[in-house]
C-alpha positions in Angstrom: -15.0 -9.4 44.1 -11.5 -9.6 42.5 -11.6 -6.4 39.3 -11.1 -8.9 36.5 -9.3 -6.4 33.7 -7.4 -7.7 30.4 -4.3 -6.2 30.2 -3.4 -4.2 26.8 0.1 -5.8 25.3 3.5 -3.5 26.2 3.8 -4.0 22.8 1.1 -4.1 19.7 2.9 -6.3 17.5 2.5 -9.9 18.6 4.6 -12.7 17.7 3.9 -16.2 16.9 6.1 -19.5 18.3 5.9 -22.9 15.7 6.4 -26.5 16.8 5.9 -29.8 14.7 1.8 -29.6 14.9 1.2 -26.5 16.7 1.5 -22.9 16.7 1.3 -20.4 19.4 0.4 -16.5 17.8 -0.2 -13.4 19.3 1.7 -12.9 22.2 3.2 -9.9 23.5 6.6 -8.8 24.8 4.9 -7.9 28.1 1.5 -6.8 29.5 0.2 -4.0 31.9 -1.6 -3.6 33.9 -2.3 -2.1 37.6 -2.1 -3.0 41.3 -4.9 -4.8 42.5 -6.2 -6.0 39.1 -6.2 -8.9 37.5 -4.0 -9.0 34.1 -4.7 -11.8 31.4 -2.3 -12.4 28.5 -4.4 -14.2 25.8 -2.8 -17.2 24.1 -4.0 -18.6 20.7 -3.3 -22.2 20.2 -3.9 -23.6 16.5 -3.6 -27.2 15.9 -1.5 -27.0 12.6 -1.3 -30.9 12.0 -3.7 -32.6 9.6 -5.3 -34.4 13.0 -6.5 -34.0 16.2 -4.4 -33.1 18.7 -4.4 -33.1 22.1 -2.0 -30.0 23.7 -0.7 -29.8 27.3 -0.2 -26.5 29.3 2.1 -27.1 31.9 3.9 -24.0 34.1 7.4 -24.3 35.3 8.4 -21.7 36.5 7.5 -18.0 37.9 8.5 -15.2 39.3 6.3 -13.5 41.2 5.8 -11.4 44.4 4.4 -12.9 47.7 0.9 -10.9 47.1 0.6 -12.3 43.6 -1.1 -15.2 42.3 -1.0 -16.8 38.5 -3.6 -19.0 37.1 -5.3 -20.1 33.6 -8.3 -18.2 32.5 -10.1 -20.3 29.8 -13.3 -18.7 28.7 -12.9 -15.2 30.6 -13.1 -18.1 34.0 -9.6 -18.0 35.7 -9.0 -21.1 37.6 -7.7 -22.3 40.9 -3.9 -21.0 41.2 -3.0 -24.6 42.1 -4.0 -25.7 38.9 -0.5 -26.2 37.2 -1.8 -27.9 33.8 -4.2 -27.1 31.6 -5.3 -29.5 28.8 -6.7 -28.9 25.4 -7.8 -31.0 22.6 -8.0 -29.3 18.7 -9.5 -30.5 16.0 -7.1 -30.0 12.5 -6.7 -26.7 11.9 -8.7 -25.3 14.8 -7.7 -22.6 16.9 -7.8 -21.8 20.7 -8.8 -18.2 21.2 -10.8 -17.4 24.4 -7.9 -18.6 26.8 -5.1 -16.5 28.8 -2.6 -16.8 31.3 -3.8 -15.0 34.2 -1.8 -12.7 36.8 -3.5 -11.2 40.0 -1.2 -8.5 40.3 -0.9 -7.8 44.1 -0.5 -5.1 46.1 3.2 -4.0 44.9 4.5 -2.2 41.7 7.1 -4.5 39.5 7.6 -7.2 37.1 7.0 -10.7 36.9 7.2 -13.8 35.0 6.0 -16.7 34.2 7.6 -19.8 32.0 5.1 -22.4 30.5 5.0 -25.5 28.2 3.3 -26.2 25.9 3.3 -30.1 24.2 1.2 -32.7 22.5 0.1 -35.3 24.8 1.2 -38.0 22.2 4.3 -36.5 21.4 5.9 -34.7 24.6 9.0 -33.9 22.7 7.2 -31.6 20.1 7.5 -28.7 23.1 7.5 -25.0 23.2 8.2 -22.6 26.2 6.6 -19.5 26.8 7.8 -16.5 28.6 5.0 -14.4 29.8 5.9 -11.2 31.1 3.9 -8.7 33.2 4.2 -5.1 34.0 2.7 -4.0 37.6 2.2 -0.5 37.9 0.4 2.1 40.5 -3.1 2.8 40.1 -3.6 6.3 38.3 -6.0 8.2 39.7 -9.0 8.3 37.0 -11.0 11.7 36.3 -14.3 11.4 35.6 -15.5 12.1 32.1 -19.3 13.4 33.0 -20.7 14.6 36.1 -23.7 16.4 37.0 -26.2 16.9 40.0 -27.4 13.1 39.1 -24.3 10.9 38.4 -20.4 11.0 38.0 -18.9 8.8 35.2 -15.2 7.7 34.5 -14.0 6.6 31.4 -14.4 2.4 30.1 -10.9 0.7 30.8 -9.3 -1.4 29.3 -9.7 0.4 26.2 -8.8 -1.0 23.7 -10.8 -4.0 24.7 -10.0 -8.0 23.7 -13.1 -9.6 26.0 -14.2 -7.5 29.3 -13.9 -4.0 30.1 -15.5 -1.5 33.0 -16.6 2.0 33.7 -17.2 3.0 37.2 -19.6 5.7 38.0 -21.8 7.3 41.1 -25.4 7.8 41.1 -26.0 10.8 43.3 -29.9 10.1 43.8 -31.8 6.8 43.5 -34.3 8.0 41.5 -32.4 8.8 38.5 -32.0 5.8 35.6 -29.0 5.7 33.4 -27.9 3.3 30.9 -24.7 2.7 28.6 -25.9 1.5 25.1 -23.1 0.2 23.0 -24.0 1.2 19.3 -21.7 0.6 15.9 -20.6 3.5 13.7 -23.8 3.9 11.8 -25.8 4.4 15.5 -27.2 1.1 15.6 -27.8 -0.4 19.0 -26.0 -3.9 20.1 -26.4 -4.2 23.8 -27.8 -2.3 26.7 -25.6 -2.2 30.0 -28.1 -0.4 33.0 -26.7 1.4 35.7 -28.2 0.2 39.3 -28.0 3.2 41.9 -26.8 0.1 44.6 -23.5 -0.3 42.0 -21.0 1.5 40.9 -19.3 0.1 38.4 -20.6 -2.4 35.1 -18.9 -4.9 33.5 -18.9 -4.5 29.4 -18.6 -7.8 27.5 -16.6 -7.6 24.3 -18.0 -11.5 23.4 -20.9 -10.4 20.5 -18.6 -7.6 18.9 -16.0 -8.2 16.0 -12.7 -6.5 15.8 -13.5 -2.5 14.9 -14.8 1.1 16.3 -17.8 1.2 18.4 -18.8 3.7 20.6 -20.8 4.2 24.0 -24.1 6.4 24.6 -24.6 7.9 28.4 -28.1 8.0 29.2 -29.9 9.7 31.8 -33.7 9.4 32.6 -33.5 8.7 28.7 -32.0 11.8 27.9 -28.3 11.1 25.9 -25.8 13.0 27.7 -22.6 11.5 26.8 -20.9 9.7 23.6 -17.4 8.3 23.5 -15.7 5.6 21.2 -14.8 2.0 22.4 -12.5 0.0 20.0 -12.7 -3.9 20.3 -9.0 -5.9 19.2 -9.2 -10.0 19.4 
């Protein structure tokens, strides 16, 4: 299974792109990520007009390597890479937020880019073109963060995180349970992620937490070994 990871922007301040009845915020002069993983750059559309509108995604252009493939990602699902369009229809003032422009970044360090439009179905000339820009790096090597005779741990990446995010660990022996607990500042719990011996890495969905400072609890056989902080950015 492909690593799905959501890139953290090149750059922190995001820009936004008007046309006639639309606007396109938040975007980034670039996004990282590594080889072998999968690098979204989320788009917000909002409809600015006073009525519906009905918005078409079309890519034009891209520049990518041989071992790379680019698709749409609506709802954290990427799509089939032949997919060239996407289509969207927004209510007045309603906004687009779960949807990015996915890259599966190869095998190959680099950069590459891809040019989209985006136009009203009723109005083709009210266009905008974006330039989405990707930065492929080598994998760093990641050092573990807890270890003991029972399991290894590495840190949860992306962090910061907009929707999904990992942590890989080990379980040394099958009898041992372990557990990540995601908890907010004041040490109340919001989710419960359990670590299967026949895994080794979990998936940490950023869907039922707001923008803010969390943090995640290592347990072991109940006992809480390990605390660290997870910061959420939509």
């Amino acid at each position: 299974m492909r690593r799905l990871l959501l890139a953290i922007g090149f750059c922190f301040a995001g820009y936004a792109l008007t046309a006639q009845n639309f606007e396109v915020a938040a975007l980034e002069d670039s996004y990282r990520g590594s080889v072998g993983e999968v690098i979204q750059a989320p788009i917000k559309i909002k409809n600015t007009f006073d009525k519906p509108i009905t918005l078409i995604i079309k890519r034009v252009e891209t520049q990518i390597g041989s071992t790379q493939r680019n698709f749409f990602c609506p709802d954290n699902n990427c799509l089939d890479q032949r997919t060239d369009t996407y289509t969207v229809r927004l209510e007045p003032g309603e906004t687009v937020e779960r949807f990015a422009i996915g890259l599966e970044a190869g095998l190959t360090e680099g950069f590459s880019s891809v040019k989209y439009q985006v136009f009203s179905k009723a109005n083709p000339s009210d266009v905008m073109q974006l330039d989405i820009n990707y930065v492929v790096e080598a994998r760093a090597e990641k050092g573990h963060i807890y270890s003991s005779p029972l399991i290894t741990i590495h840190d949860l990446y992306p962090n910061p995180v907009v929707t999904t995010a990992r942590i890989d660990y080990d379980i040394h022996q099958e009898h041992v349970k372990a557990k990540i607990i995601i908890h907010n500042i004041l040490g109340s719990p919001l989710s419960v992620y359990d670590l299967s011996s026949g895994q080794n890495s979990v998936k940490i969905e950023a869907d039922p937490l707001n923008t803010g400072i969390y943090f995640y609890t290592l347990y072991v056989n109940n006992e809480s070994v390990l605390t660290r902080k997870l910061m959420v950015k939509k």
